[in-house]
N, C-alpha and C positions, 0 to 999 in steps of 0.2 A: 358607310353613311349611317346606318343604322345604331352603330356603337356610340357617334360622334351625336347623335339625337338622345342618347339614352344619357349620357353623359349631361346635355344641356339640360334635360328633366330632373337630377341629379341635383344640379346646380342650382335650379327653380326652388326643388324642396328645400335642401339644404338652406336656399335663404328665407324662405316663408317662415321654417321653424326656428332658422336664426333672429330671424324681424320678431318674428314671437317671443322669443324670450326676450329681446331688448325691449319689449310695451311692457311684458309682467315686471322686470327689472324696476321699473319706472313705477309701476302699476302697485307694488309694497310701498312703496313710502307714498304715492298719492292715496293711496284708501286710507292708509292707516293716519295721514292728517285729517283725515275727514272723516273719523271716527269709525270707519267702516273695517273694523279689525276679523272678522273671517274674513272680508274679501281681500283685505292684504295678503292673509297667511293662505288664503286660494292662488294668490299671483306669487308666493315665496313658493310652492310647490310645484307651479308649473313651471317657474324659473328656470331649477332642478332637472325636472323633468321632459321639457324642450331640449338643455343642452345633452341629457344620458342617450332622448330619443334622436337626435342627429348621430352619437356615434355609432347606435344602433342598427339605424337605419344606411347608414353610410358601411357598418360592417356588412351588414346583409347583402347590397346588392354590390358589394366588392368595388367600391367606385374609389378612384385616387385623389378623390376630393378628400379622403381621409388625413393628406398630410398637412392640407390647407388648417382643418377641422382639429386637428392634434395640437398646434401651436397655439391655437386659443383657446383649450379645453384645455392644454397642459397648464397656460398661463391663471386661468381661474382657479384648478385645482393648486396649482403653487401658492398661490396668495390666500388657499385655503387652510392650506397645511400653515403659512407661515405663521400667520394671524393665530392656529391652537397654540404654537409652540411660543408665542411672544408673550413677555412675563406682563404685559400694558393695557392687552384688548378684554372685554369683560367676556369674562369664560362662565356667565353663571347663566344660560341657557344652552344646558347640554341637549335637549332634541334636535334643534336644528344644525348644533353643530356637530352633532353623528348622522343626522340623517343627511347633510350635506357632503361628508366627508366621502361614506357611503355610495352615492352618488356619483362623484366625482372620481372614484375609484373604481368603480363598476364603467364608466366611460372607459376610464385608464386603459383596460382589457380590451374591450371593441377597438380602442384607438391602436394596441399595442401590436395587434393581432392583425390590424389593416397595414400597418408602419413596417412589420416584419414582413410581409406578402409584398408590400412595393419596395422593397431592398433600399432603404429610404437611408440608414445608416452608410451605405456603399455610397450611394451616388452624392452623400454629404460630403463624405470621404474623398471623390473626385474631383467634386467640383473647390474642394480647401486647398489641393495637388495644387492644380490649376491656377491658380489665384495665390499662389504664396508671398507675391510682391504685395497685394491690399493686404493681409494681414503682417508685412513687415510695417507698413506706414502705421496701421492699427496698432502696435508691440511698440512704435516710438512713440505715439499719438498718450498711449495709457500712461508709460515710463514717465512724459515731461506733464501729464495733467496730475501725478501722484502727490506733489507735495501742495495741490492746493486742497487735498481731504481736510487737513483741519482748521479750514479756513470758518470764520465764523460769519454767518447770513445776518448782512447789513440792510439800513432801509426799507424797500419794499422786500427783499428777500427774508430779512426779521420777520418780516408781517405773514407772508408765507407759512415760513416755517413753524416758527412759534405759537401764533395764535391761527394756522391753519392746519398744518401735520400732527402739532406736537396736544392738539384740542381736538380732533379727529380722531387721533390713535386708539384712546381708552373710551372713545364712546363705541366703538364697532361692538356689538354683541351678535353675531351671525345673523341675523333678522333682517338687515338693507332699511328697515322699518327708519331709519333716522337718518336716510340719504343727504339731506340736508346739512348734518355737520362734516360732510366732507365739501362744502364750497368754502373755494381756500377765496380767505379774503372776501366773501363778498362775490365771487365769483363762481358762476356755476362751472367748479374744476373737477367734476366727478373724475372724468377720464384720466387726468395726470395724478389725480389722489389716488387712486387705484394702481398705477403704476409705482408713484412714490414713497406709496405705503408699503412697499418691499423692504424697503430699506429702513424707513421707518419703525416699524414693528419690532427690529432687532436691536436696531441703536436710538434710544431717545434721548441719551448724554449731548451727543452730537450732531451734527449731517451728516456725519462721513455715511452711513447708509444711502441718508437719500444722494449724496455727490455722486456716488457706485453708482445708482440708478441711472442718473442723469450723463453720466460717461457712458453708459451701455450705450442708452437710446441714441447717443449721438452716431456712435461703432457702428449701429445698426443701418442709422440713416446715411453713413457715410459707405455703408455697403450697397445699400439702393442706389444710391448717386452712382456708383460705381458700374452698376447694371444699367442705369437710365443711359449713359455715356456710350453703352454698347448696344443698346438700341436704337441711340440715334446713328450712329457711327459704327456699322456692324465689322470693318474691318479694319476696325483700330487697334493699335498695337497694347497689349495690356500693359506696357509699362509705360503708355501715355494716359493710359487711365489711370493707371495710380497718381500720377502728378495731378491729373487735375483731378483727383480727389483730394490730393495732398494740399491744391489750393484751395478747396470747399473746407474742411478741416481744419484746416490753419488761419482761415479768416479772423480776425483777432475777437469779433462778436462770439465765435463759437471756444478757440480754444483760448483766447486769452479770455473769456466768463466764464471756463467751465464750471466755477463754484457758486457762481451768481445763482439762487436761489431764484425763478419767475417762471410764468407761463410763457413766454415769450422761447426760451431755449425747449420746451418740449414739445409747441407749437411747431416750431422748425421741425425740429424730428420727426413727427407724427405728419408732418406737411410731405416731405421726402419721403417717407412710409408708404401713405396712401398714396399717393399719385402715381409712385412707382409700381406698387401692387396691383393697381386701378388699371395703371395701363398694358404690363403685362397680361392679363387676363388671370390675374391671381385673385379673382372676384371676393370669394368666401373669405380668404386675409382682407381683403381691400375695405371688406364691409365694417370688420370689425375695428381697422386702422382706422376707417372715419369714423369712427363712432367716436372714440378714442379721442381724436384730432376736434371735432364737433363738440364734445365738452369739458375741452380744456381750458380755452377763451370765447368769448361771446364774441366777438368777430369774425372767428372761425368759420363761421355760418354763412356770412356775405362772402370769403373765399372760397367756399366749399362749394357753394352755387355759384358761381364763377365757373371755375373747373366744370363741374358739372352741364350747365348752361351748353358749354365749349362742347364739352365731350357728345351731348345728343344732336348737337347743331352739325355738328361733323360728319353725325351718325348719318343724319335724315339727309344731307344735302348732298351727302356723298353714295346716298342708290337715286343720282339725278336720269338714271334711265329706266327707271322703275315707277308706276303710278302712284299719284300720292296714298290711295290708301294703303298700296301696300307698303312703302317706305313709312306711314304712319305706324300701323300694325307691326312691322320689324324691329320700326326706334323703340316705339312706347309700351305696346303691349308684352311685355316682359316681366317674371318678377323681379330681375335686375333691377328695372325703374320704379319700382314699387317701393326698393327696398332704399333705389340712389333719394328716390325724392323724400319719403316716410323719415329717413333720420333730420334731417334739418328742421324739417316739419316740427317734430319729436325737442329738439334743442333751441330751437326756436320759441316753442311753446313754454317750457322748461325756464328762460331769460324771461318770459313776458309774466309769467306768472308766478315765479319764486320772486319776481323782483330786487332778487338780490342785486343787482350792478346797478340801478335804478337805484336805489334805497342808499347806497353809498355814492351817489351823484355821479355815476358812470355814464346817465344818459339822460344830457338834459340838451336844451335848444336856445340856451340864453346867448347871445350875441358876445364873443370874447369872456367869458365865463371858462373857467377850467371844468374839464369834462366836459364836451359839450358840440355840438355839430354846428360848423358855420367858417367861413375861410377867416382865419385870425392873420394880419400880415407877418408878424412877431413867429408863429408857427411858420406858416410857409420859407422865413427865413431860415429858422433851426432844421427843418427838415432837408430844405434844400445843400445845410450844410453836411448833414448826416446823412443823407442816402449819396450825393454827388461829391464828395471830398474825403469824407472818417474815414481812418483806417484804412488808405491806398483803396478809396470806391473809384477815386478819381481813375485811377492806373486801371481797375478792370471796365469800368466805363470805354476807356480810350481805348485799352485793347479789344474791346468787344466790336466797337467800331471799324478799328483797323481791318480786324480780319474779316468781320462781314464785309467789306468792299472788297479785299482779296478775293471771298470766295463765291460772291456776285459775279466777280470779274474772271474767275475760272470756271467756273458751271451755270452762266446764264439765269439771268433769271424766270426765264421760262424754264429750265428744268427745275428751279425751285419750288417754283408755282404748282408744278404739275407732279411733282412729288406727295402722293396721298398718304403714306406712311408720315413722313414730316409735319403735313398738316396735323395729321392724325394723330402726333406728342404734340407737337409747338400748339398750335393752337390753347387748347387747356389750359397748357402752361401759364403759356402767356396773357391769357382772361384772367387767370388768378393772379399773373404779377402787377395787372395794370391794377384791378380792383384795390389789392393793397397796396400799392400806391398812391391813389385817389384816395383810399382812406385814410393816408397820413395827412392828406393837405385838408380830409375836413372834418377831422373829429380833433379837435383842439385839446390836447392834454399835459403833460411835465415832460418836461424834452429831454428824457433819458433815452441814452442810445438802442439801450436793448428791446426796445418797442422796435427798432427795424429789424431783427436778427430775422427773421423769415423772408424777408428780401434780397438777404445772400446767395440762399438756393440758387434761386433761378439766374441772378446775378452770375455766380459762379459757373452754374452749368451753360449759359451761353453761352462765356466765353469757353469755355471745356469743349464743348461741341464742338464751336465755329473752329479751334486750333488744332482739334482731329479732324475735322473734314478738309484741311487745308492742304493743300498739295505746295509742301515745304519741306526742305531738307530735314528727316529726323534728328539729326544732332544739334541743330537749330532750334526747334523744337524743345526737345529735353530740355534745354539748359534754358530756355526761358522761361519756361515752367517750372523750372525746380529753383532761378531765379524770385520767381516773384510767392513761389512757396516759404522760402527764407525770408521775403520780406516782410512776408504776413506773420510769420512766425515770430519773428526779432517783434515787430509792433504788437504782436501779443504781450509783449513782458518788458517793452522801452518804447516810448515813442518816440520814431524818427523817421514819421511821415512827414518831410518840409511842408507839402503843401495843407496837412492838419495842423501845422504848427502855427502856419503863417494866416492862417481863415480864423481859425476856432479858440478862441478865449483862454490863455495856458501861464503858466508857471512856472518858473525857473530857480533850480535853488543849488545852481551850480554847476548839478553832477547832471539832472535829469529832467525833461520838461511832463509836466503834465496838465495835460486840456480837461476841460467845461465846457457841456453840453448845454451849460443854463442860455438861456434866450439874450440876446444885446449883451453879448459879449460881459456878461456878468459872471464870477466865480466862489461860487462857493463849495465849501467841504463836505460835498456830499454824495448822492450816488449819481448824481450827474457829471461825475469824472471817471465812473464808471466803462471804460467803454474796449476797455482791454484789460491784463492783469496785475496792474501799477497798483490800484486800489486792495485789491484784493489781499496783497503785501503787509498792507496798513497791520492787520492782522499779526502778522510777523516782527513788526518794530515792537508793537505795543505788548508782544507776549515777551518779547525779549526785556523789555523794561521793565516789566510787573516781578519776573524773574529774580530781575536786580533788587529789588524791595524788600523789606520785612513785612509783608502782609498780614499780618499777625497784630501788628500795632493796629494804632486807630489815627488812621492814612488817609489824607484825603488827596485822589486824582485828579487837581484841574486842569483848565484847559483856559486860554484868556479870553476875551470878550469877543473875536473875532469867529470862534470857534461854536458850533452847536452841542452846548454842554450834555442836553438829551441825546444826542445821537450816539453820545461814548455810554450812559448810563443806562440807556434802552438795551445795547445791543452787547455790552462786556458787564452785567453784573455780576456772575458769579465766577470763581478763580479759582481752580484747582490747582495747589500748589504745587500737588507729585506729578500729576499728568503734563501740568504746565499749558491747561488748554480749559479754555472760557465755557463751562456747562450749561445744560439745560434740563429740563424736565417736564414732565407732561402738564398742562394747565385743565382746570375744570371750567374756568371761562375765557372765553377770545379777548381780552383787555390787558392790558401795559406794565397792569401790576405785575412787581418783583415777586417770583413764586421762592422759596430757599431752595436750593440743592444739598442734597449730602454730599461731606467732607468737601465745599465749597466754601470757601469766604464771600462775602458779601460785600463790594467793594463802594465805595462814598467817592460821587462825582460831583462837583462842582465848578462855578466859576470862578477865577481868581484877579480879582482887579484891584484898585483902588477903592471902589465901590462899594465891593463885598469884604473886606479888613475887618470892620467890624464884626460885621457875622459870621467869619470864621475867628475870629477871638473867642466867642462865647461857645464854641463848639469843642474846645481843649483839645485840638488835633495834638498828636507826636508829631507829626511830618505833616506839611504841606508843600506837594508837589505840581509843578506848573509845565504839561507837555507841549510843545510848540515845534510843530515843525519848521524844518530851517527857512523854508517859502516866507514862513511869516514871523521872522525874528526879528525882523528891521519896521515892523508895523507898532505905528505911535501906539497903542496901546498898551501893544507891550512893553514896550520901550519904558512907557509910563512908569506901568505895576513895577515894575525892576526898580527904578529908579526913587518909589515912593515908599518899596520896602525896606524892611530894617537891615537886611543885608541878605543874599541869597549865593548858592553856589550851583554850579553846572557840569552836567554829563553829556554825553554826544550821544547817541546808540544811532546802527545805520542796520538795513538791512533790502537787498534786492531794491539799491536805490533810493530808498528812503533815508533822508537825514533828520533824527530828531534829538533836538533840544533839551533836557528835563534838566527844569530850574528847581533845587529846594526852596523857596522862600521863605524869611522868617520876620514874623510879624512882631511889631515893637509892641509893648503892654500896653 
């Protein structure tokens, strides 16, 4: 008893001086706006020196929180080291970044010294034995996500990457002093900039960095999942938990976006993270997953007190033979609560006062206005179709139902009820699935799918659970599981959900249909067909045509009147001919402007109609090129242009379903 008190004392400190460094963290860049620069460079030192003194302090008194404490002291010093070695971050304040280094290195040793004393390498060892069917699903999962690495970041994910990572990168100088230009977008995303920025830091040409990133965090969250499934279900067969992780994994929001650039896919991750860390009792991770999780989205926040909310209400209501003060004193008086309440507080304050998502109309109250709080009927339709239909939700919906009556019907609902352990995950859970849910129906915004990706989770693992706890034949089992894993997977990269086909606004161009998200069944060509890896492809045609080209001439790329001619010239200007892959480079300001890339051409987008004849006259193109996917071949204005020019010829290219068009046209004098 006395070991298991010295240990919760442990755990007390360890979070007081973790909470500490997370206010100095914050505490640099708030002084230093407010001209208060020793007391910033007093909060960059204690930063430092809170994280050296937990490992210190953790070697000392020999406590096995040390392995909790390694993972995110390793993870800071990683991204310290990276950040020296990356040719893009400003290296011209060498103090802090030896005194840092220094630092993080002198932890290394306490941590290394704790890591070696709890045989920490063995029992990783065992427990990978153990589990080799999750890391074959993980070895397919990596295999079939490899070929969307050099896919290029459209729409919101442009906006992301570009004018958020790729305008980030070269401002970091070791100082934290300008926390601020890491809100990606407008968004206080410190948490996922800090992760993204792994990847970043090495490859600024591309994503393929940050894509690597974004594959981890998924592997990672799909290992938690994998353990949340056996804590619900402690005698469930591990090769039932691979499948249904095999279905959380293969949901088409997760593996058919893997390349999709947004908060929304590291949300998910970091949602899966903490909750699972949270409720193991993996506190000291837990802390730092929410932190993480807490400023990635500004929504975050209302989910996170949700969970939260859940978790003490469980706590307190569940010592019901206990008098209230002392069931007060048990729940509340903790540094645990200090530390669960203090972050939100912290990111909370953070949204209100940076005003950044505010500032870009992220939160306003006008009545059917985008962005905006208030039941829009137009949303409630789109949502309805996307969380209850996209992507086979329909099929885990109905199966989730199915088996919750089965398993009502074999274990009583009195034994459900009276299960404290059950409450003691579901509940949480489940306050956080409702909350976001209720917030889809009242923050009115652009009805892109991947705003629900964090409703999968819980989606998924319902049904996970309720078909392990189900007293049914295993072979029965397996195969329906590994059934509706294939069918997730197939709609990751085709759709051929009938019933998305037949609800949700789609197109047909022969070979392959693909849906729109847009609200009243409107279609257009853009990230709101997003919603699996059909889009993503786009990518894939359009490199193969450019291919075809002499880009070298003076070429222009159009696109006909149906088409958003900025959307090809935002997000494909420059063209590496050798690599045969669309570049990028770091910007010195967040704006739209064409930055050059070395050994990149510079590629000319336009429209091509009737319209515009003239003014591509005066423009003395060599080539004028008109791409038109085959969907839209048969549309009167194409039809038009064709018919109004001086004469044109045509090429097919296809590629993972894509059939495209590319007209030469040539314009009479």
């Amino acid at each position: 008893m006395k070991r298991l008190e010295n240990a919760e004392q442990q755990l007390q400190v360890s979070l007081i001086l973790f909470l500490l460094q997370i206010i100095s963290f914050f505490g640099i860049s708030g002084f230093w706006s407010l001209g208060k620069y020793r007391t910033s460079d007093l909060c960059f030192l204690l930063f430092f020196a809170f994280g050296a003194g937990i490992s210190f302090f953790l070697y000392q008194c020999k406590s096995k929180l040390v392995k909790q404490w390694s993972v995110i002291h390793g993870l800071l010093a990683l991204f310290w080291i990276i950040a020296m070695i990356s040719p893009v971050t400003d290296h011209s304040k060498k103090l802090p970044m030896i005194a840092g280094l220094i630092c993080y290195l002198a932890g290394a040793v306490f941590n290394g010294i704790g890591l070696k004393r709890e045989k920490v390498m063995q029992s990783i060892g065992k427990w990978c034995r153990e589990h080799t069917g999750l890391f074959v699903l993980m070895a397919v999962f990596v295999i079939l996500s490899l070929e969307t690495l050099p896919s290029t970041p459209r729409g919101d994910s442009n906006t992301y990457f570009r004018m958020g990572f790729l305008y980030a990168a070269p401002k970091f100088d070791f100082t934290l002093r300008n926390l601020s230009d890491f809100y990606l977008a407008d968004h206080m995303a410190v948490g996922y900039a800090f992760l993204g920025l792994f990847g970043v830091f090495l490859d600024t040409k591309n994503a393929i960095g940050l894509h690597i990133v974004d594959i981890i965090l998924i592997l990672l969250s799909g290992a938690a999942f994998y353990e949340l499934l056996g804590m619900f279900v402690q005698k469930a067969k591990k090769s039932m938990k691979v499948l249904a992780t095999a279905v959380y994994l293969f949901h088409p929001l997760i593996f058919g976006m893997i390349a999709s650039v947004s908060l929304d896919k590291p949300t998910l991750a970091l949602m899966v993270l903490f909750t699972y860390l949270y409720l193991s009792d993996r506190r000291l991770l837990a802390s730092f997953a929410g932190f993480l999780f807490l400023t990635t989205k500004e929504p975050n926040v209302a989910f996170y007190g949700a969970f939260m909310a859940a978790v003490y209400l469980v706590r307190f209501f569940g010592l019901h033979h206990a008098g209230f003060v002392k069931r007060f004193t048990y729940t509340f008086c903790r540094a645990q609560f200090v530390m669960d309440i203090i972050q939100p507080v912290i990111a909370a304050y953070l949204i209100l006062a940076t005003g950044t998502w505010a500032s870009n109309n992220g939160i306003q109250f006008e009545y059917q206005v985008i962005n905006s709080f208030g039941i829009v009927d137009r949303n409630t339709v789109s949502k309805n179709l996307q969380l209850g239909i996209l992507n086979f939700n329909w099929l885990l919906l109905a199966g989730t139902v199915v088996f919750l009556v089965i398993v009502i019907f074999q274990y009583g609902i009195k034994r459900i009820i009276t299960n404290r352990k059950f409450w003691t995950l579901a509940v949480p859970l489940g306050a956080m699935q409702l909350v976001f849910v209720g917030f889809q129906y009242i923050y009115y915004t652009y009805p892109n799918a991947r705003y629900i990706t964090p409703y999968e989770y819980v989606l998924t693992l319902e049904l996970g659970v309720l078909v392990l706890a189900c007293n049914m034949k295993h072979a029965v089992k397996v195969v329906g599981m590994t059934g509706l894993a294939l069918l997730l997977a197939v709609q990751s990269v085709v759709t051929i959900d009938p019933v998305t086909i037949k609800k949700i606004a789609h197109k047909h161009d022969g070979y392959f249909y693909i849906c729109s998200t847009e609200e009243n069944g409107k279609f257009n060509f853009n990230q709101t067909m997003e919603y699996n890896r059909q889009y993503t492809y786009w990518d894939g045609v359009l490199r193969k045509i450019l291919t075809d080209l002499d880009t070298d001439q003076n070429i222009l790329i159009g696109t006909p009147v149906i088409e958003n001619t900025y959307f090809f010239a935002q997000f494909y200007p420059n063209w590496n001919k050798k690599s045969r892959m669309f570049e990028y480079t770091v910007i010195d300001e967040p704006k739209t402007a064409y930055y050059p890339v070395e050994n990149c051409v510079l590629l000319n987008y336009g429209t091509v109609s009737e319209m515009t004849f003239n003014n591509l006259k005066e423009q003395s193109y060599d080539h004028i090129y008109m791409i038109v996917p085959k969907m839209y071949v048969e549309d009167a204005d194409v039809q038009n242009t064709l018919q109004k020019a001086a004469g044109y010829t045509e090429k097919e290219y296809s590629y993972r379903g894509w059939n495209v068009i590319v007209y030469e046209v040539e314009i009479s004098e």
